[in-house]
C-alpha positions as CSV (number, residue, x, y, z in Angstrom):
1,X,20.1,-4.6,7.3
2,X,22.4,-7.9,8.6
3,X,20.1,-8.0,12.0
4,X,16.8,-7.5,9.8
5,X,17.9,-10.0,7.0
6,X,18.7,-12.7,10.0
7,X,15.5,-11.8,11.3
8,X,13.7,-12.4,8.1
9,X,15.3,-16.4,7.7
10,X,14.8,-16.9,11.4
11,X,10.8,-16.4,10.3
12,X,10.4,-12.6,11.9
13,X,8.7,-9.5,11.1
14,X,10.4,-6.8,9.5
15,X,9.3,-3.2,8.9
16,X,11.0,-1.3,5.8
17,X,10.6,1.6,3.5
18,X,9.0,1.1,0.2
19,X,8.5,3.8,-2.7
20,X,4.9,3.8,-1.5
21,X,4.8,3.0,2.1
22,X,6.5,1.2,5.0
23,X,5.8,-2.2,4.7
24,X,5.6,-5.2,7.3
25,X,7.8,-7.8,6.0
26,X,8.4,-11.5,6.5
27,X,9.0,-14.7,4.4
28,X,6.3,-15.1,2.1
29,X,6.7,-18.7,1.8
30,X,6.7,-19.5,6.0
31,X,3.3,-20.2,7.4
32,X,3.9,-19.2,10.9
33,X,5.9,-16.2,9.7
34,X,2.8,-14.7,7.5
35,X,1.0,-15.6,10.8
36,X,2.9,-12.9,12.5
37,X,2.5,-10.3,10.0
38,X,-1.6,-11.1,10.6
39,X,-1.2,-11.1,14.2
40,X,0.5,-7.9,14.6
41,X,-1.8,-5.6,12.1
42,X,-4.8,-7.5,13.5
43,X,-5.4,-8.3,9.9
44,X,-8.6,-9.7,8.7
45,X,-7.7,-13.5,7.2
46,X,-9.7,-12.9,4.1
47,X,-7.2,-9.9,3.4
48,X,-4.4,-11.2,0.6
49,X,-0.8,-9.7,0.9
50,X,1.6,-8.4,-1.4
51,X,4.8,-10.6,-2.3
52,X,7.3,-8.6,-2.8
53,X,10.4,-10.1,-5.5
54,X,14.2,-8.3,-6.6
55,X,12.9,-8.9,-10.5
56,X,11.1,-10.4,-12.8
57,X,12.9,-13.4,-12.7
58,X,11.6,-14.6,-9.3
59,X,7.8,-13.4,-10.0
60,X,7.6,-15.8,-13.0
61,X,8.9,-18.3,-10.5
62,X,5.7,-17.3,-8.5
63,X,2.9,-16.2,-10.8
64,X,1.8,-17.3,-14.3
65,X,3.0,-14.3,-16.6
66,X,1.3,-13.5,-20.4
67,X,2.3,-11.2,-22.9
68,X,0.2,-8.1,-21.6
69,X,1.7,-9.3,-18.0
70,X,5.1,-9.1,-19.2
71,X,4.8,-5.6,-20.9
72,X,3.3,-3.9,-18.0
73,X,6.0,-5.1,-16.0
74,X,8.5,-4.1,-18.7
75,X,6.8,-0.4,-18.3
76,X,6.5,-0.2,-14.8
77,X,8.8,-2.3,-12.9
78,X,10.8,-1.7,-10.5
79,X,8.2,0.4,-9.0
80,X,4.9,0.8,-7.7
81,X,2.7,-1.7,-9.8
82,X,1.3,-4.6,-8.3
83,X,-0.2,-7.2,-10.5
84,X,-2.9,-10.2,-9.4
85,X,-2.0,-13.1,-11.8
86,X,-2.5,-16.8,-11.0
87,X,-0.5,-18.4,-9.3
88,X,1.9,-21.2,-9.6
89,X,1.2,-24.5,-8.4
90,X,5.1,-24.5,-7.0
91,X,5.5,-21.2,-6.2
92,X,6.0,-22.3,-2.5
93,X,4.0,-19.6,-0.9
94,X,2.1,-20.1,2.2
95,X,-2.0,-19.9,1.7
96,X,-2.5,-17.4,4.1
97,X,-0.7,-14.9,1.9
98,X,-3.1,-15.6,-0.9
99,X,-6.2,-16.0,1.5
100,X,-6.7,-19.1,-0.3
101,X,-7.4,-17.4,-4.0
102,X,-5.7,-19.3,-6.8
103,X,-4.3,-15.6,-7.9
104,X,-1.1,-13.8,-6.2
105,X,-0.5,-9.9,-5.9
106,X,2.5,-9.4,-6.9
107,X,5.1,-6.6,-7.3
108,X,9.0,-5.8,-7.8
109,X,9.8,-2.5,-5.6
110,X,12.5,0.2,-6.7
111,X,13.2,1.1,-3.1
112,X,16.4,0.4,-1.8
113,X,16.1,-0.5,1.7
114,X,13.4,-3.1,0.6
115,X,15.9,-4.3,-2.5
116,X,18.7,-4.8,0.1
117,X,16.1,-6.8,2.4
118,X,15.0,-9.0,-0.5
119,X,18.7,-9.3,-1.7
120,X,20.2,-9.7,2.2
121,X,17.2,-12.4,2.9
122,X,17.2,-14.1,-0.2
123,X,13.6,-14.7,0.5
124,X,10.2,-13.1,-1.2
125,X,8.8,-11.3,1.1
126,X,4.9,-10.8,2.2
127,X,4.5,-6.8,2.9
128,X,1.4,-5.2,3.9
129,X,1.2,-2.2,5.6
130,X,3.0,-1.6,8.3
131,X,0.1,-0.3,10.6
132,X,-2.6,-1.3,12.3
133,X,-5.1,-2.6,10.0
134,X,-7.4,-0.3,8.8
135,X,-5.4,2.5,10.1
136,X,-3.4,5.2,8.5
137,X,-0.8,3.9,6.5
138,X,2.9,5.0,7.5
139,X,5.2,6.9,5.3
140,X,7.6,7.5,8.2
141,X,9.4,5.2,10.7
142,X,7.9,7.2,13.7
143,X,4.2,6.2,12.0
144,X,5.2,2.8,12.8
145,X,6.6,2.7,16.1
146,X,3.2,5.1,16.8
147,X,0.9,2.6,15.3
148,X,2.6,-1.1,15.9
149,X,4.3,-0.3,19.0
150,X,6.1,-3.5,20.7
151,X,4.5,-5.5,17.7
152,X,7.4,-4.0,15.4
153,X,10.2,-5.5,16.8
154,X,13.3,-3.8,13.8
155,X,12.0,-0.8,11.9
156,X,14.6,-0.2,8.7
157,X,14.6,3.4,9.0
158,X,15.4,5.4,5.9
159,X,13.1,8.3,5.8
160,X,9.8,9.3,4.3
161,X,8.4,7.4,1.6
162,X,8.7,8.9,-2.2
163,X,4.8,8.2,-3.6
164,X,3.3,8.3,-0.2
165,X,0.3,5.8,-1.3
166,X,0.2,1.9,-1.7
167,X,0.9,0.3,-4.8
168,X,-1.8,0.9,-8.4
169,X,-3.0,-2.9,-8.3
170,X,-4.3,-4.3,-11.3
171,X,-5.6,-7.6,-12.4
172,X,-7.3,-9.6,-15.0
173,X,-10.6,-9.2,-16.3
174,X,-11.3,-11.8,-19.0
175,X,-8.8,-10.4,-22.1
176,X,-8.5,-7.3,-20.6
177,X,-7.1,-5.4,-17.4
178,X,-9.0,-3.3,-14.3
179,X,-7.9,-0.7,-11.9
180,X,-8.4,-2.5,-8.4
181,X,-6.7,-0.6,-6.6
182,X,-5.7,2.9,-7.9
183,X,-2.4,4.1,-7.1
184,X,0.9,6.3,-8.5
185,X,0.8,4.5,-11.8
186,X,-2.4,6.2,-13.0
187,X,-5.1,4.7,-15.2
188,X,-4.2,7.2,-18.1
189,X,-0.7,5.2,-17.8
190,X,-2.0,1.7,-17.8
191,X,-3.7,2.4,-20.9
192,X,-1.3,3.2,-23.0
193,X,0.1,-0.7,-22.3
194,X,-3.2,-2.6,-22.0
195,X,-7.0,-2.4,-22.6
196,X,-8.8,-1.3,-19.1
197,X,-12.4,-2.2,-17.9
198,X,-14.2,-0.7,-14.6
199,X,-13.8,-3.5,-12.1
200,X,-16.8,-4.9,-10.2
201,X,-15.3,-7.4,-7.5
202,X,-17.9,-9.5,-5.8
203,X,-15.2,-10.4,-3.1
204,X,-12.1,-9.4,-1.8
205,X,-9.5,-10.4,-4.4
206,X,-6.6,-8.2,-3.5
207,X,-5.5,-5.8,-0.6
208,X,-7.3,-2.1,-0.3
209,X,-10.6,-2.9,-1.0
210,X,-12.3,-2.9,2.4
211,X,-15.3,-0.6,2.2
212,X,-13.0,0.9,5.7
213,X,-9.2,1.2,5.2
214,X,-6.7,3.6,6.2
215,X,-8.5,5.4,8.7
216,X,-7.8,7.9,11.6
217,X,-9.3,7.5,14.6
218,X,-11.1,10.6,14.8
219,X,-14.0,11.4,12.0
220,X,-13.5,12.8,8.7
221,X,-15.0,14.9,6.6
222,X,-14.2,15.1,3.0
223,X,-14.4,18.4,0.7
224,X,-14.6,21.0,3.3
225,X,-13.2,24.0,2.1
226,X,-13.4,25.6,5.6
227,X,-13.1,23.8,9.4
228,X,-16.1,23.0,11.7
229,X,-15.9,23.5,15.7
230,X,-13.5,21.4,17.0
231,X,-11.9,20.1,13.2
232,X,-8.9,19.9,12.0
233,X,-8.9,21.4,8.2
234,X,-6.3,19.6,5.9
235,X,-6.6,22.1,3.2
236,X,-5.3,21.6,-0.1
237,X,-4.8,24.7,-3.1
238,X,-6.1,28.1,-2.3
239,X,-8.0,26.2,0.8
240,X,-5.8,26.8,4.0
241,X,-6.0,25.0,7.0
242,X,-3.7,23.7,10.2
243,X,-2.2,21.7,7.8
244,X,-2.0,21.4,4.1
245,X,-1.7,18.6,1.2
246,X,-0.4,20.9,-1.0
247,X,-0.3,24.9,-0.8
248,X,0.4,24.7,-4.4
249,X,-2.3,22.4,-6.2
250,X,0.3,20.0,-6.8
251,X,-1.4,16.2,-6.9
252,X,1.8,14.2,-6.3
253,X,2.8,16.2,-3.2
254,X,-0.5,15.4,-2.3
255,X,-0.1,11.9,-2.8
256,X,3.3,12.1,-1.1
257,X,2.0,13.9,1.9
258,X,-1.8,12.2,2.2
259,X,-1.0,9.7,5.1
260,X,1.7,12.0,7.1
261,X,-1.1,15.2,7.6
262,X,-3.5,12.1,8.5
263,X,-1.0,11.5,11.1
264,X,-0.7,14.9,12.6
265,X,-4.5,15.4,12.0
266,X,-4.9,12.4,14.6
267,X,-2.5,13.3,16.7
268,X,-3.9,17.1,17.2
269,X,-6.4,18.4,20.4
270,X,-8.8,18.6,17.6
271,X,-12.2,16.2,18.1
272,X,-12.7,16.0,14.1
273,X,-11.0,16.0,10.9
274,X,-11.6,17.7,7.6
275,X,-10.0,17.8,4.7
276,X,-10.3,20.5,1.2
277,X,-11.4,18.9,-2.0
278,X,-9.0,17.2,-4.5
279,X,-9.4,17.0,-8.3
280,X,-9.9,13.2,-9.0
281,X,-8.2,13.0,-12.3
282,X,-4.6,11.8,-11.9
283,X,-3.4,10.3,-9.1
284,X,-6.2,12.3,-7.8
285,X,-8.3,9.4,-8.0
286,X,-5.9,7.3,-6.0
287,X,-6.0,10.4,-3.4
288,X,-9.9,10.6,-3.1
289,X,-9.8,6.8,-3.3
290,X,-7.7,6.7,0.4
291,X,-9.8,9.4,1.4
292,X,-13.3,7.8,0.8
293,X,-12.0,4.7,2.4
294,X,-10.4,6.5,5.6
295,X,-14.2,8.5,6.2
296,X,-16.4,5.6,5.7
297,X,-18.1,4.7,9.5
């Protein structure tokens, strides 16, 4: 944690262990230091990153905060929430973290490799991914070091991810919220907090929504509920397969499991991937949201 903290001042690249996913880390307010993060994923420039702050405290610092702000963060933080507010004319964070939008995604994990990083640093820290972009996210330090390679230069290893799937993002819709990103913290959740409306972006105005994302190499096919020639079945329930998401029906192990079976789906003999239906209600929408993502060609 000393070398990766150094690292971090020194304006490095960092990858860590989140609740949701390992995340590529570096000072959110150093130019040339986001520049690395965009460099290694190959990361489009129109993409935004999450800042990642220890509380609430430093987001306010960064990001304009209201009422209905404040409470979802009472209900939710530390953990996987990310909120898009605007952001603060002297928030001291480099443009190429906000792709130029006058709004910042902004979250306070409850992991603690990543508290101790933010606490070590003494920094906020930019964190996408920390994968090739548009590949399969990593829950596991091996994912990284299989994806990034010699672009990775410290990978904090402390095991698999808890949730398993990136950060609910929500942001502003005129007085009310929207989903644009679903996640662990499930609409059903949100609600009970704030007023939701369906969102209808017209541009890219936080990470995740890129009609491509998270994908393996190898085609998918979604709600198979038995394997082609040459497939890989990811089955899911009653549906068996090489591999499964969940042998019980259980959603969050699902969730919790989604990217790792990716993994070993891609890594198999097989030419194809396939993968059982899940029930979209839950964090079943967050699940079929990955999913639709990683088979769009």
């Amino acid at each position: 944690m000393a070398r990766a903290a150094e690292a971090i001042r020194a304006g490095g690249i960092v990858a860590v262990p989140t609740e949701t996913v390992y995340g590529l880390a570096a000072d959110a307010g150093s130019a040339d230091a986001v520049a690395r993060i965009y460099a290694a994923k190959g990361r489009p420039g129109f993409n935004p990153l999450i800042v990642h702050v220890p509380d609430l405290g430093e987001a306010e610092r960064i990001a304009r905060f209201d009422a209905a702000a404040r409470a979802l963060a009472a209900a939710f933080w530390p953990g996987p929430l990310t909120l898009v507010l605007p952001l603060r004319p002297d928030a001291g964070i480099a443009p190429a973290v906000t792709a130029g939008l006058a709004t910042v995604a902004i979250r306070v994990p409850r992991h603690r490799a990543m508290q101790a990083l933010l606490a070590r640093s003494g920094r906020p820290l930019a964190a996408p991914s920390a994968n090739r972009s548009n590949g399969i996210s990593p829950t596991r330090a091996e994912h990284v070091a299989a994806s990034l390679g010699n672009a990775a230069p410290l990978i904090l290893d402390d095991g698999a991810c808890e949730a398993g799937l990136e950060s609910t993002i929500v942001g502003r819709v005129a007085d009310s919220w929207a989903v644009l990103r679903p996640g662990p913290v499930t609409a059903a959740a949100l609600a009970e907090h704030v007023t939701l409306v369906e969102a209808t972006p017209e541009r890219i105005t936080a990470p995740g929504q890129l009609a491509q994302h998270y994908a393996p190499a190898k085609p998918l096919r979604l709600d198979a509920t038995t394997s082609g020639e040459s497939e890989w079945l990811i089955g899911y329930g009653r549906i068996t397969g090489d591999d499964t998401l969940s042998a019980a029906g259980d959603p969050w192990e699902a969730a919790s499991r989604l990217f790792a079976c990716l993994h070993r789906a891609d890594a198999s003999d097989a030419a194809a991937i396939a993968v059982a239906p899940v029930p979209g209600y839950g964090v079943g929408e967050a699940i079929n949201d990955r999913l639709r993502r990683a088979a769009h060609r």
